[in-house]
DOVOKE-459055 format. One line per 10 residues: number of its first residue (from 1); their letters; for each residue x, y, z of C-alpha. Coordinates in Angstrom, 1 decimal. Example, Ala and Ser with C-alpha at 12.3 -4.5 7.8 and 13.67 -1.06 7.14 Angstrom:
REM DOVOKE-459055
1) AS) 12.3:-4.5:7.8 ~ 13.7:-1.1:7.1 .
END
This chain:
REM DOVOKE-459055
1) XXXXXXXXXX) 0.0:0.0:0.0 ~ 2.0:3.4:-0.9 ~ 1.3:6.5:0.7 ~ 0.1:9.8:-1.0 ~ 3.5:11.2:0.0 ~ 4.9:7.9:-2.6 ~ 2.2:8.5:-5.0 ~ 2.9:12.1:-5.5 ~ 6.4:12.7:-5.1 ~ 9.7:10.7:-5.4 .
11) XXXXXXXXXX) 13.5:10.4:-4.1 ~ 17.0:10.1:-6.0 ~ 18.4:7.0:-6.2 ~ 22.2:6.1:-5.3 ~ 24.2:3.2:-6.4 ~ 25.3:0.8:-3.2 ~ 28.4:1.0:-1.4 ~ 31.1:-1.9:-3.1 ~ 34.3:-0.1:-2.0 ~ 35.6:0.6:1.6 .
21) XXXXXXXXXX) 35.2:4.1:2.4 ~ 35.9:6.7:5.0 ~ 34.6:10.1:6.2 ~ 34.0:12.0:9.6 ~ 30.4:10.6:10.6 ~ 29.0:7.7:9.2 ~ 25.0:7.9:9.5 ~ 22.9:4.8:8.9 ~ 19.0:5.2:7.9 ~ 17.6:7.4:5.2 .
31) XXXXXXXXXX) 14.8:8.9:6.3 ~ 14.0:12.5:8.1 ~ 16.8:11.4:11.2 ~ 19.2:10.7:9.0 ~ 18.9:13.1:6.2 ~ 18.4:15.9:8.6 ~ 21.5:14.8:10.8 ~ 23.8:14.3:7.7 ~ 23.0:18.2:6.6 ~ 23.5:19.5:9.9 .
41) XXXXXXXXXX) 26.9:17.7:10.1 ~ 27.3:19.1:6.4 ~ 26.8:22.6:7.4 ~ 28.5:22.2:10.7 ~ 31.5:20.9:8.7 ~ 32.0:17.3:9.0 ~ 32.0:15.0:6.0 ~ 29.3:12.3:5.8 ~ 28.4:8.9:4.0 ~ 25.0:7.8:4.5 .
51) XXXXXXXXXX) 23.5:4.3:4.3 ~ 20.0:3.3:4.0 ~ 19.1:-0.6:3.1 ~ 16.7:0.7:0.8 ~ 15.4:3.8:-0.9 ~ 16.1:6.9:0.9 ~ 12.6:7.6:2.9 ~ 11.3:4.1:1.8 ~ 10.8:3.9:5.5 ~ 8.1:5.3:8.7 .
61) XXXXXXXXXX) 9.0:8.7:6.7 ~ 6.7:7.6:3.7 ~ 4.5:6.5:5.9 ~ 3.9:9.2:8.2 ~ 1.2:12.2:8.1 ~ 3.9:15.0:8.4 ~ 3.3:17.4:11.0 ~ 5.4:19.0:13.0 ~ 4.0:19.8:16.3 ~ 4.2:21.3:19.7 .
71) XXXXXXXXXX) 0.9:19.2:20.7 ~ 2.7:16.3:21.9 ~ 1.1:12.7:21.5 ~ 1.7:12.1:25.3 ~ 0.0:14.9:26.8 ~ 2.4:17.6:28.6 ~ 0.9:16.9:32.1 ~ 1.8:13.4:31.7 ~ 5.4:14.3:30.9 ~ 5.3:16.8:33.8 .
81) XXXXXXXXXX) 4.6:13.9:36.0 ~ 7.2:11.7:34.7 ~ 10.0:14.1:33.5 ~ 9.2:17.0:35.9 ~ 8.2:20.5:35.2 ~ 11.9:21.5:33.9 ~ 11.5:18.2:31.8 ~ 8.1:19.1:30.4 ~ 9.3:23.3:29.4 ~ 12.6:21.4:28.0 .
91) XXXXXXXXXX) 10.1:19.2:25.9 ~ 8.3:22.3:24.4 ~ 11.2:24.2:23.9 ~ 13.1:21.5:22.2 ~ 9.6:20.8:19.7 ~ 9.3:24.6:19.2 ~ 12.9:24.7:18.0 ~ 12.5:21.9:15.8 ~ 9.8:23.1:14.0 ~ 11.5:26.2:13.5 .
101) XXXXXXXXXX) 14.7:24.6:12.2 ~ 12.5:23.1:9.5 ~ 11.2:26.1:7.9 ~ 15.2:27.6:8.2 ~ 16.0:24.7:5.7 ~ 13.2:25.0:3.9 ~ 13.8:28.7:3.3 ~ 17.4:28.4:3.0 ~ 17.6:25.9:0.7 ~ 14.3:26.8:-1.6 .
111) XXXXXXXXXX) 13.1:23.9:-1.0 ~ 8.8:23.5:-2.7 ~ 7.4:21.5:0.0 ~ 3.7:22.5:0.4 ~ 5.3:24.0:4.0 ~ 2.3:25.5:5.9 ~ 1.7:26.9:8.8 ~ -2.0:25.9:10.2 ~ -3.3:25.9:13.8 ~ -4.0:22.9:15.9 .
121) XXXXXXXXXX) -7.2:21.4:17.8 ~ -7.2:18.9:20.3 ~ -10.6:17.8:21.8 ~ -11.8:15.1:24.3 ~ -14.9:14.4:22.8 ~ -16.0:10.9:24.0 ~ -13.0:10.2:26.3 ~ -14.1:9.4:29.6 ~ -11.6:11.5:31.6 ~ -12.8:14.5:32.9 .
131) XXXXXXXXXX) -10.8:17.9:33.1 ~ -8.5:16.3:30.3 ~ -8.4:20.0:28.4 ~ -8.2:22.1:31.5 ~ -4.9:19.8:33.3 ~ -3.3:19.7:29.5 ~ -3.9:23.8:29.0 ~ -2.2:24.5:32.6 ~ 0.1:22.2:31.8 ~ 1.5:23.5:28.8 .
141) XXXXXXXXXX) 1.4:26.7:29.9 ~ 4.1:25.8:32.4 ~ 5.9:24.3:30.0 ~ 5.8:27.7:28.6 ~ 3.2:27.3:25.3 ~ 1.3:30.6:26.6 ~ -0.6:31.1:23.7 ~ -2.5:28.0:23.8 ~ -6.3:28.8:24.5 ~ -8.9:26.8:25.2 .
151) XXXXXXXXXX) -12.0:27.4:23.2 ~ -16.0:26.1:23.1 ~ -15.5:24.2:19.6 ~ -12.9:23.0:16.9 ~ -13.8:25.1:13.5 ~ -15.3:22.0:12.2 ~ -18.5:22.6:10.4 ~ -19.6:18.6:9.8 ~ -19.6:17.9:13.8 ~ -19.7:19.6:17.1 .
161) XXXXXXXXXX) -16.2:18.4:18.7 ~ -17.1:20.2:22.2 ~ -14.3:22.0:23.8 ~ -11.0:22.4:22.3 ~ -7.4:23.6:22.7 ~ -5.9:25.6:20.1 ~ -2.3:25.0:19.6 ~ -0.7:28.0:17.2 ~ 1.8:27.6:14.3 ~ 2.2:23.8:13.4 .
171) XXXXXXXXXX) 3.7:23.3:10.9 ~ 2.8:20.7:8.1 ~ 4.7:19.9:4.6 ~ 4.9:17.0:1.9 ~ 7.6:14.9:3.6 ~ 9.1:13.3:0.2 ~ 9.3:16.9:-1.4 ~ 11.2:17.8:1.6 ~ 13.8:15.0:2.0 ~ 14.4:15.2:-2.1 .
181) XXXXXXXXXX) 15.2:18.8:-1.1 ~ 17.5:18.1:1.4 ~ 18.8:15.3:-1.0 ~ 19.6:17.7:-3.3 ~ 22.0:20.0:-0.5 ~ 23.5:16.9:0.5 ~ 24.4:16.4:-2.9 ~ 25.5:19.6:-3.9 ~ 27.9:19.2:-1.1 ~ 29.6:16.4:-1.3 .
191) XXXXXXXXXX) 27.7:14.3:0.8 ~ 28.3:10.2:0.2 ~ 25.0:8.8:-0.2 ~ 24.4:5.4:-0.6 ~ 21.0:3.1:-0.9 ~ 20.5:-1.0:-1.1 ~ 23.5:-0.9:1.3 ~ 22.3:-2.8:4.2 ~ 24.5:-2.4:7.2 ~ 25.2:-5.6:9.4 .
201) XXXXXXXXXX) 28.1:-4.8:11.9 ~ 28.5:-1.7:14.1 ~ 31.6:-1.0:15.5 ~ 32.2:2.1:17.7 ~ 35.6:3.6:19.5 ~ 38.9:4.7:18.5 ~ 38.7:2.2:14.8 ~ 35.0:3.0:14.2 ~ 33.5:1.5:11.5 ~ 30.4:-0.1:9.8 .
211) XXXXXXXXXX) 30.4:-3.5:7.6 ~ 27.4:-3.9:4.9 ~ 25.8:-6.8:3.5 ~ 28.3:-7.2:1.0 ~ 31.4:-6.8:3.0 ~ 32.4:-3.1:2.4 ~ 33.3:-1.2:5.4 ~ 32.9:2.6:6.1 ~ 35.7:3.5:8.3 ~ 34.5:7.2:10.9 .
221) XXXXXXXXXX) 35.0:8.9:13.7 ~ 31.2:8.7:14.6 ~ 28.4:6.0:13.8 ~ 24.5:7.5:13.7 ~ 21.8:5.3:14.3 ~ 18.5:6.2:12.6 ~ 16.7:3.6:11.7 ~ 13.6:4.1:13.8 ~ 14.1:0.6:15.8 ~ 17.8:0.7:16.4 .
231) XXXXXXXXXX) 19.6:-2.2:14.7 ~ 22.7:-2.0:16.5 ~ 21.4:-3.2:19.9 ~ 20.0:-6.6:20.8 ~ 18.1:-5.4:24.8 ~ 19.5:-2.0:25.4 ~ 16.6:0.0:24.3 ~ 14.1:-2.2:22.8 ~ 13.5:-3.2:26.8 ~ 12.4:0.5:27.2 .
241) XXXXXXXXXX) 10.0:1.3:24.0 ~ 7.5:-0.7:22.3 ~ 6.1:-1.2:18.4 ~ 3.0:0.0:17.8 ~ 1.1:-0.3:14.2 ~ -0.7:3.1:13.3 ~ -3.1:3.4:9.9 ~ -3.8:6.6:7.5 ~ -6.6:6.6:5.1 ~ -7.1:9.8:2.8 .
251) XXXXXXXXXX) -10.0:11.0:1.2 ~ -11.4:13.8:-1.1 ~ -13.4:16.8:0.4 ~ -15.2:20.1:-1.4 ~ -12.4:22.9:-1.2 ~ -13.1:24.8:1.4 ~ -15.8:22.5:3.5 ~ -13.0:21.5:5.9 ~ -11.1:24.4:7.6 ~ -7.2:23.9:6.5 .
261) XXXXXXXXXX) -6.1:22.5:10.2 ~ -4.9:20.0:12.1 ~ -6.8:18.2:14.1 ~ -6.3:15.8:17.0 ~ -8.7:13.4:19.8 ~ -7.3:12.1:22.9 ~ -9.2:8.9:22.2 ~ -7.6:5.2:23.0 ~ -6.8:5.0:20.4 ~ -6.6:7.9:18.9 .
271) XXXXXXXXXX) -6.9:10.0:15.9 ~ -5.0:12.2:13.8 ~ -6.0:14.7:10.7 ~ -4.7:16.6:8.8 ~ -6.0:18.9:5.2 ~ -4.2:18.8:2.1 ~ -4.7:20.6:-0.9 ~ -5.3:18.3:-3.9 ~ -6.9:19.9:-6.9 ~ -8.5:22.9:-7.9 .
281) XXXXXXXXXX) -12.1:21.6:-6.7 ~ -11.3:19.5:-3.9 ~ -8.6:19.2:-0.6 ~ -7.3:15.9:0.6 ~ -8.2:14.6:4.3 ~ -5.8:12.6:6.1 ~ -6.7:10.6:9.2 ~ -4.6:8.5:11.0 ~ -4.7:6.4:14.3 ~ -6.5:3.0:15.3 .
291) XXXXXXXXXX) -2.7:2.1:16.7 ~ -1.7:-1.8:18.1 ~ 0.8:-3.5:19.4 ~ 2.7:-5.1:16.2 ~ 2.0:-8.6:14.9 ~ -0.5:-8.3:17.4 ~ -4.1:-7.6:16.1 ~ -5.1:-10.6:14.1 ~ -7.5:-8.7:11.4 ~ -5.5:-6.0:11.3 .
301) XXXXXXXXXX) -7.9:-4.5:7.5 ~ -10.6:-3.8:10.7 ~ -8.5:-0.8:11.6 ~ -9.0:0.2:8.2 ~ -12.7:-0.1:8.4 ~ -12.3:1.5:12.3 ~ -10.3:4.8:10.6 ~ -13.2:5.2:7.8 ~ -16.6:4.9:9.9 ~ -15.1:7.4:12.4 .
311) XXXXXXXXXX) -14.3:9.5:9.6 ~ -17.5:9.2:7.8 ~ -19.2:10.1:11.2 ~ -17.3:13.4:11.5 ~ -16.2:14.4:7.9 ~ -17.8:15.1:4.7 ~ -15.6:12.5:2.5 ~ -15.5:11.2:-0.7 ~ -17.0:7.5:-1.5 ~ -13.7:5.3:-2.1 .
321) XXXXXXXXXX) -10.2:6.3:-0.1 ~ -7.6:8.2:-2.4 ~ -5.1:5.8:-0.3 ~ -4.5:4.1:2.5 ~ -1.4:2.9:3.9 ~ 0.0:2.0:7.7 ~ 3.4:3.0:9.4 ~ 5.2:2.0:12.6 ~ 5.4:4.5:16.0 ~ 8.2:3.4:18.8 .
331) XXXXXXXXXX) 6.3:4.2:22.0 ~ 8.7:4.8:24.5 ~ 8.2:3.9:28.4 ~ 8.4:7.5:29.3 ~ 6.7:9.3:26.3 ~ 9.9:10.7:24.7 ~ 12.2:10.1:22.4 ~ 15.8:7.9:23.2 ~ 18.2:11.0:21.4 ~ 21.9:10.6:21.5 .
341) XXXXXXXXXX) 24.8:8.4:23.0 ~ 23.6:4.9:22.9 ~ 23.5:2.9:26.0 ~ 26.6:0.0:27.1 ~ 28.2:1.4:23.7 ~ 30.7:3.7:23.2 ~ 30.7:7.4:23.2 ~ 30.9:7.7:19.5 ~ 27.8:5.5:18.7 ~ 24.6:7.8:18.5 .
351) XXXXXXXXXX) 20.7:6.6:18.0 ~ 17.9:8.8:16.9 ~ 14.7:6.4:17.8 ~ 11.5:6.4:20.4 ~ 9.6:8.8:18.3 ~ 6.6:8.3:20.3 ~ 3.9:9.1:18.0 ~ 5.9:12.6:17.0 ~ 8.4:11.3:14.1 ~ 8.9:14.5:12.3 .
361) XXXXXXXXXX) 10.1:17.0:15.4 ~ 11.4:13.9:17.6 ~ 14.1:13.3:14.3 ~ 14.8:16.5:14.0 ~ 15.7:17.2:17.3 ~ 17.8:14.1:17.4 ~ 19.8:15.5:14.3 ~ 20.1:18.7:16.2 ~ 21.0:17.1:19.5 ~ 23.5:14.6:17.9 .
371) XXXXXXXXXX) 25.0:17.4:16.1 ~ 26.4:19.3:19.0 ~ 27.5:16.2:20.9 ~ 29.8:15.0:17.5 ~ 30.6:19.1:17.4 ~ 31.5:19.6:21.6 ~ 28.7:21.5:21.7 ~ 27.0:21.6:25.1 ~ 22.7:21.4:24.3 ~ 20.1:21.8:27.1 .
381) XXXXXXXXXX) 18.1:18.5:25.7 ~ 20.6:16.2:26.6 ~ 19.7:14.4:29.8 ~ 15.9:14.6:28.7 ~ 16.3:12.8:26.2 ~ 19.3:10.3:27.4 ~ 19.2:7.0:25.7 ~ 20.3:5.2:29.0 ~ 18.0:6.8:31.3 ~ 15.7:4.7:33.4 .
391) XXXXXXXXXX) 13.0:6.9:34.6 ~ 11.4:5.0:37.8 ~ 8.3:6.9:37.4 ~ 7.7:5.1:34.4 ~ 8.0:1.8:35.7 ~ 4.5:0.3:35.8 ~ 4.6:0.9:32.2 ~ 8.4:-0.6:31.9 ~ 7.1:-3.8:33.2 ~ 3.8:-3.7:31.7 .
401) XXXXXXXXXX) 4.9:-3.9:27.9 ~ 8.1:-6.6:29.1 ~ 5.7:-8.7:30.3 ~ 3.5:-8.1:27.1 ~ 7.0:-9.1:25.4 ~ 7.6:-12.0:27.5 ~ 3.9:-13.3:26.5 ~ 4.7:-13.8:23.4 ~ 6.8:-16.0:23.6 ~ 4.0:-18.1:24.5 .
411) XXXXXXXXXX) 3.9:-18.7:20.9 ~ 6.5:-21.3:21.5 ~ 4.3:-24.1:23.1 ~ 1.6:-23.3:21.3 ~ -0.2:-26.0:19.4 ~ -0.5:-24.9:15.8 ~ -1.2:-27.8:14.3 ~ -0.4:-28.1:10.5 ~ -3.0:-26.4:8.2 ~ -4.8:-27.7:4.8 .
421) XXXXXXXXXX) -2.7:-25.3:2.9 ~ -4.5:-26.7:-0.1 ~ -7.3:-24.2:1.1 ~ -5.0:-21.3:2.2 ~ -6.2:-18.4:-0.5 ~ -2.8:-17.0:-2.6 ~ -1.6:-14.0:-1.6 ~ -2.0:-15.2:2.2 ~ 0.2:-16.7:4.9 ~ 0.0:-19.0:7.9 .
431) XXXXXXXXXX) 2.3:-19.9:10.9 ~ 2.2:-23.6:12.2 ~ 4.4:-26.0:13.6 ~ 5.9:-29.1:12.5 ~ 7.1:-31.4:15.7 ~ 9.5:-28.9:17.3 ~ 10.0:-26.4:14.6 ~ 7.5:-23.2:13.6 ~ 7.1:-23.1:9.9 ~ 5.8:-19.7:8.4 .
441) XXXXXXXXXX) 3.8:-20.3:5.0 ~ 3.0:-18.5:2.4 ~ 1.3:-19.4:-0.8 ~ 2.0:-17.1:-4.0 ~ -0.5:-15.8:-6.1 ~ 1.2:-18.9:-8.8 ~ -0.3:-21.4:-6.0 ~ 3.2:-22.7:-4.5 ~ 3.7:-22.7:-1.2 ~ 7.0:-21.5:0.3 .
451) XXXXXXXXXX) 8.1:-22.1:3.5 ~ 10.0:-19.9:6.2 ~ 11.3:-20.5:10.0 ~ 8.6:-18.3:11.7 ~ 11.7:-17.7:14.0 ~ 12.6:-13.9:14.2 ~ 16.1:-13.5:13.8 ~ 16.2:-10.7:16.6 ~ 15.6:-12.7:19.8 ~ 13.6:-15.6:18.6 .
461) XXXXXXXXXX) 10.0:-14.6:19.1 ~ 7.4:-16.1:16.5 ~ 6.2:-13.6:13.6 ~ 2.8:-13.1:12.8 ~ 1.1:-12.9:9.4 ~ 0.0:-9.1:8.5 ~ -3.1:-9.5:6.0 ~ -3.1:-6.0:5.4 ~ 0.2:-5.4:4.7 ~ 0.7:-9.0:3.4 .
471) XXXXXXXXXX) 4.4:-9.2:5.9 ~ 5.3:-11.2:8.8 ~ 5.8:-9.3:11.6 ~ 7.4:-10.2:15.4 ~ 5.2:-9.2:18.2 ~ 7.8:-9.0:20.0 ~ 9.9:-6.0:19.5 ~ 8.4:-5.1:15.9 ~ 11.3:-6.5:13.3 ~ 8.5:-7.2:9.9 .
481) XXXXXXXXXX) 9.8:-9.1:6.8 ~ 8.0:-9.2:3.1 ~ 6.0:-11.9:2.2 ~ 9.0:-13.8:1.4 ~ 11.0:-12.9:4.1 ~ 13.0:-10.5:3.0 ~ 13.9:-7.7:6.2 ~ 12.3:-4.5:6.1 ~ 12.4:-3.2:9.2 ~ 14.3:-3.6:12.6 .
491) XXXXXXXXXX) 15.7:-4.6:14.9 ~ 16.4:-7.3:12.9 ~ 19.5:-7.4:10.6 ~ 19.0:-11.1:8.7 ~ 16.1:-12.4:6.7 ~ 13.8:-15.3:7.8 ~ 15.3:-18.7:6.7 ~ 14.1:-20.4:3.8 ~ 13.2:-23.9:4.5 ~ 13.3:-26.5:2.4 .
501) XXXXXXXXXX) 9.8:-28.1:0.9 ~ 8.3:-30.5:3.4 ~ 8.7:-33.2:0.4 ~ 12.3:-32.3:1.0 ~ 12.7:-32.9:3.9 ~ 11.1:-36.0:4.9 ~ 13.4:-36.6:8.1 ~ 12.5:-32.9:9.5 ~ 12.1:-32.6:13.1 ~ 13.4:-36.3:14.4 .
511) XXXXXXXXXX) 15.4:-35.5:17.1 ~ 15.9:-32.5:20.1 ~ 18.2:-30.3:17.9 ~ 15.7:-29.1:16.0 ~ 14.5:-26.9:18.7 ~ 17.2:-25.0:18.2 ~ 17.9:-22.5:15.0 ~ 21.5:-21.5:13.6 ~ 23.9:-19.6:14.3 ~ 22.8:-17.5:11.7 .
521) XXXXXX) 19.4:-17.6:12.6 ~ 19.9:-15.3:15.4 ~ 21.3:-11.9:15.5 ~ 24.0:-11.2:17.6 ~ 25.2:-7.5:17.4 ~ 28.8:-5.9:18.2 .
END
């Protein structure tokens, strides 16, 4: 499913890295973290090579509704209760300077973006706290947001959304046009950019380096992480943020019979908009939200149908969706993002992940924070947003979302006995187990069934099969594979293993080995 941002827009290419090669910083991940970090390192004088495993913003950037806001996902009360009240103005400082940082590059690099500055609403309709508004309004204003105001109704002719905070000067753009832009300064500046170049070994201190796929190495003084789920770490900070699957549907309106605004509930889950201009006669609305825990809602095309009925309710939308697509949001335990030195690594190892439901400004902070710490620059944001801080106020949540980890490993012992894949529809896939090993099928749309170890290469958990998205995905800490089982996201670095054809294999599973999967099978990570 591609994104309007994919439909309307697209990236350079670059040709993969097949040489060894060498330069100041060496950034991994080509979406809004990296891009934004390798300009600022660019303009702050260092030289760069970036490496993405696929297209440059193939990743959550594609996938993500692209604004860039002060109104954070986790209400500023709640961070004022586990971050304190210098934690929370920190927050909305940091926020308000990303956002501004974006429309400096925009402007200084001419960059045609569809950049817009619009106002925000948040309303509670429906949600069963009371005083949500009021706690959120003093709250921010403590953080320092004084010109947030608290008014009877959203502008929203179609429904009455009841009381409302109005959050000034968001700022919303076309991601794709944006990163090309920025593409296009790297470029221009002698930037090493390099795509299809998987990277497989991480290798921080005084001989820093990076290995890819194919063996050439990228010898730096400093390694960047952004990669949304870090790939370099195997507990550190996948123990301390979760994987959450989040949904977009757009749809046509009249021009003009939806107020150019963002708009925002404070449902469980919750909901998302945003308004697009999309022809002469007619704007595009965006709604997002219906979020899960990956691999972990078993029809997941009902959050489709969730996203449109409370649209229709509220909206007056076109018959058939202009797109729809889903992404992948990294809730962290504490409700920010995990910016900077990476934990039980060394100094010169950064990550830029935990985006908490606030990718655009959460990545660009990162790249502004990561920046000064490579440069010797001292920056207010960096014990907020630590990477190895354990914040004991969060910990019912800590060991609420281990233990959800821990339950799925469940999957295990479970039964699964073997399916009549005669009847299994092509196009669709199925996990099972064959004596001590789980199998992950999948039957192409030419009717032969190929089989996969459902075995994550991560840490082992059992992946699930995403109808919607037609992957396999781990419940566990969010790694997802194509139907083939091909990687596409982290934390894994490895593919799932092909296994032979049951026909092959006729002596499968006959002794206690089996239980166990290679070497290669599982990730182990410098």
């Amino acid at each position: 499913m591609k994104s309007f941002w994919k439909q309307t827009a697209a990236m350079p290419s670059f040709k993969p890295l097949t040489e060894d090669a060498a330069a100041d910083v060496c950034v991994v991940g080509g979406g809004i973290a990296g891009l934004t970090t390798a300009y600022l390192l660019m303009k702050a004088g260092k030289s760069v090579c970036l490496l993405e495993s696929h297209e440059l913003a193939s990743g959550q950037t594609e996938r993500t509704t692209a604004q860039f806001v002060t109104a954070l996902d986790d209400r500023y009360f709640e961070i004022e209760a586990l971050h304190g009240a210098r934690g929370a103005r920190l927050a909305a400082e940091s926020h308000t300077a990303a956002i501004e940082r974006v429309d400096q590059i925009v402007r200084e690099e001419s960059i045609d973006c569809a950049l817009e500055w619009q106002d925000g609403y948040l309303f509670s309709q429906g949600d069963p706290r009371e005083g949500i508004l009021e706690r959120e309004l003093l709250a921010a204003r403590r953080a320092g947001l004084l010109d947030i105001v608290l008014l009877n109704r959203a502008p929203i002719h179609s429904f009455n959304t009841g009381e409302c905070l109005r959050f000034p000067r968001q700022l919303q753009l076309h991601p794709l046009k944006y990163l090309a832009g920025l593409t296009r300064a790297l470029v221009r500046s002698g930037v090493r950019l390099h795509t299809h170049s998987p990277v497989i070994e991480f290798h921080g201190g005084d001989t820093a380096y990076v290995r890819t796929e194919n063996g050439a190495q990228v010898r730096c003084g400093s390694i960047v992480v952004a990669t949304n789920s870090p790939v370099n770490d195997l507990f550190a900070i996948h123990t301390k943020q979760a994987p959450y699957r989040t949904y977009v549907v757009s749809y046509t309106v009249p021009k003009g019979r939806v107020m150019r605004a963002m708009y925002w509930d404070t449902l469980e889950p919750y909901h998302y908009v945003r308004v697009e201009s999309y022809s002469e006669t007619h704007d595009l609305l965006i709604v997002g939200g219906e979020d899960h825990k990956t691999g972990q809602d078993q029809e997941p095309e009902r959050r489709f149908e969730a996203l449109e009925a409370w649209t229709r309710a509220r909206f007056p939308i076109g018959d058939q969706p202009i797109s729809q697509w889903s992404g992948q949001v990294m809730e962290p335990v504490d409700g920010l993002a995990f910016l900077g030195h990476n934990p039980m690594d060394r100094k010169n190892v950064y990550v830029i992940t935990g985006d908490s439901g606030n990718g655009m400004t959460h990545a660009t902070i990162g790249a502004m924070l990561i920046t000064d710490q490579i440069m010797g620059r001292a920056n207010p944001w960096e014990q907020l947003y630590n990477p190895s801080r354990l914040n004991l106020r969060a910990g019912v949540s800590f060991f609420k979302e281990n233990l959800n980890v821990a339950a799925q490993y469940a999957e295990w012992f479970d039964a699964k006995p073997r399916p009549d894949l005669e009847r299994l529809k092509p196009g669709e896939g199925t996990v099972y187990r064959e004596g001590l090993k789980m199998i992950a099928a999948y039957k192409e749309p030419s009717g032969v069934v190929k089989h996969l170890s459902a075995v994550c290469p991560h840490l082992a958990g059992i992946v699930r099969w995403n109808s919607a998205e037609k992957s396999w995905d781990c419940p566990c800490h969010g790694s997802r594979f194509d139907c083939h089982g091909q990687v596409i996201e982290g934390p894994a670095l490895g593919n799932l293993k092909v296994l032979e054809t049951p026909s092959e294999r006729p002596h499968l599973l006959t002794n206690q080995k089996d239980f166990s999967f290679d070497k290669g099978e599982a990730q182990h990570t410098l």
